[in-house]
C-alpha positions, -999 to 999 in steps of 0.1 A, spaced: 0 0 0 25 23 7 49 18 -23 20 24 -46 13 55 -25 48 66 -29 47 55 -69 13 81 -75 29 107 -57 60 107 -72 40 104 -105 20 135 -95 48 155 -89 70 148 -119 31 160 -137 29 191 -119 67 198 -125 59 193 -164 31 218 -163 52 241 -142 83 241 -170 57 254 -193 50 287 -177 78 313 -186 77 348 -176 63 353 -209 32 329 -204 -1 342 -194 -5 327 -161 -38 345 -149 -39 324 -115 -7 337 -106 -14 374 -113 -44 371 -94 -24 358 -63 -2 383 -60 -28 413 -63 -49 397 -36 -15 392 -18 -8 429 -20 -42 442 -12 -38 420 21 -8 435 29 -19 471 23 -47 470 41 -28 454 70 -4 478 72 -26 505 66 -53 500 94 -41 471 115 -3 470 124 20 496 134 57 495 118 65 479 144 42 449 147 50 452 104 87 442 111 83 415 136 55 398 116 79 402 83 112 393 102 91 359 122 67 351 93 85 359 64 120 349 75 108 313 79 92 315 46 120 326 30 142 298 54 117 266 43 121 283 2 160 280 5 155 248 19 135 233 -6 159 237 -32 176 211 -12 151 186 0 136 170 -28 105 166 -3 101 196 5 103 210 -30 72 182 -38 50 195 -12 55 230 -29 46 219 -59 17 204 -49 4 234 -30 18 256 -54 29 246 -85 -6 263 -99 12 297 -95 49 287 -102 69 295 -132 94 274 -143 125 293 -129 112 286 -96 120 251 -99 155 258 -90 158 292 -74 138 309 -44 102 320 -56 89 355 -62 73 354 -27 105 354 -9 116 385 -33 82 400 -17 89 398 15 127 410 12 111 440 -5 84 447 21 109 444 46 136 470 27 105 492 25 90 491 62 126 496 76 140 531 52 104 546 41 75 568 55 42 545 58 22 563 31 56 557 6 59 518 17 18 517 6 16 531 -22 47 510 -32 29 483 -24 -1 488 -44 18 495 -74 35 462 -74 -1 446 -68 -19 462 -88 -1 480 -119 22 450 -126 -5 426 -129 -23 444 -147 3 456 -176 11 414 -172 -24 408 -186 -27 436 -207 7 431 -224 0 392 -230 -30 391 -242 -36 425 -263 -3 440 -264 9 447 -298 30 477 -301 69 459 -280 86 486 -260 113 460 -249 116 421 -253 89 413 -229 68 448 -222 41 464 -245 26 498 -253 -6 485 -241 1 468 -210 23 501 -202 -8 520 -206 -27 499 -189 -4 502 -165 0 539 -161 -40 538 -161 -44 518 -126 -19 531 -105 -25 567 -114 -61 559 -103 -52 538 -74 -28 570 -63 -54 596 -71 -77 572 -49 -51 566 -20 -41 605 -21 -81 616 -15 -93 586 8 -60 576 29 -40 608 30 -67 633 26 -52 652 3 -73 681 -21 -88 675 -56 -56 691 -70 -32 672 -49 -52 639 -53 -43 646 -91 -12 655 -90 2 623 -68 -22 603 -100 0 614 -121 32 615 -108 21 583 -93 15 564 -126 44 574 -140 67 563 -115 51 531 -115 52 527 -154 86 537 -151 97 511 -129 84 482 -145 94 487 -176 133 490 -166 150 456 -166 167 440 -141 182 410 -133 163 410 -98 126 399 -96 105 423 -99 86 414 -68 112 431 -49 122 459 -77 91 477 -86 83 483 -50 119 493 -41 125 516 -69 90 530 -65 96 540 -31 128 551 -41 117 577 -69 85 585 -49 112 597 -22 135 616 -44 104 635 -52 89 641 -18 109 678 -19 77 686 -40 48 662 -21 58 667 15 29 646 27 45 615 17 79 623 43 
């Protein structure tokens, strides 16, 4: 009984590490996109009406660190690596298979950004990576046309540009109270840095770039928005 146990689930994995090998960072992977958006918009709101910076970092540095611990591990442990797969291999591209996932990125970027920036910077940081780079994912993949670079479209940077400049005009009215004219101001600023950012490569995942560099720009300009200090 248990050898044929063990035979189906080594069977299963070896099937759910073919499907895996077939999603490249150029596949549509809708599942995925949809994660990490609900992911972010968890995050945001926790941060944003639940947890102090504080409570942010020990729930990042307890939480997250073993996350990001077990993920390293995995790469070692053959078992380990299967149980991922099975819990997860709905939402995992193929580079995952042999280095640390685009969650671990996450949390390394959340924790850069709870430690060195102001809370309304680390939000709206946030929401760009959960909301603008899905979105420009989508866009770009499934209507994008007109190629900026290898992998990014005119579309999906519109599309792009389009959500996070509401989402800012949104955050800078509701969250920070800010005026009409402010409110539209930080939009477009706001979409633009966000465009920006994902459209520049890097080696690094993106998980932990477009946050990072957000928050980074967003600061640079905070001379002229000094409600985001």
């Amino acid at each position: 009984m248990l050898k044929v146990l063990a035979i189906s689930t080594a069977s299963e994995a070896r099937a759910l590490r073919r499907n895996v090998l077939q999603v490249g960072r150029s596949t549509p992977h809708l599942g995925r996109k949809f994660y990490h958006f609900l992911n972010g918009i968890v995050c945001v709101g926790l941060y944003a009406f639940v947890l102090t910076r504080e409570e942010a970092l020990i729930l990042l540095g307890t939480v997250g660190g073993l996350f990001m611990l077990l993920d390293l591990i995995r790469l070692k442990s053959p078992a380990l690596n299967a149980i991922t797969l099975k819990y997860f291999g709905k939402i995992m591209r193929r580079e995952e298979l042999r280095s640390i996932s685009g969650n671990s990125f996450y949390i390394l970027g959340l924790l850069v950004l709870v430690i060195f920036f102001s809370k309304p910077v680390v939000l709206l940081s946030a929401l760009f990576l959960a909301v603008g780079d899905p979105i420009a994912a989508v866009v770009g993949t499934h209507w994008g046309k007109v190629k900026i670079t290898q992998r990014k479209t005119l579309e999906g940077a519109l599309a792009n540009f389009l959500a996070t400049a509401a989402i800012s005009f949104l955050f800078g009215l509701g969250f920070l109270n800010l005026s009409f004219s402010q409110s539209l101001m930080l939009s477009v600023v706001g979409g633009t840095i966000s465009t920006c950012v994902e459209l520049i490569p890097s080696p690094i995942d993106d998980n932990f770039t477009i946050p990072v560099g957000s928050a980074l720009l967003i600061t640079a300009l905070s001379a002229f928005f000094p409600f985001l200090q």
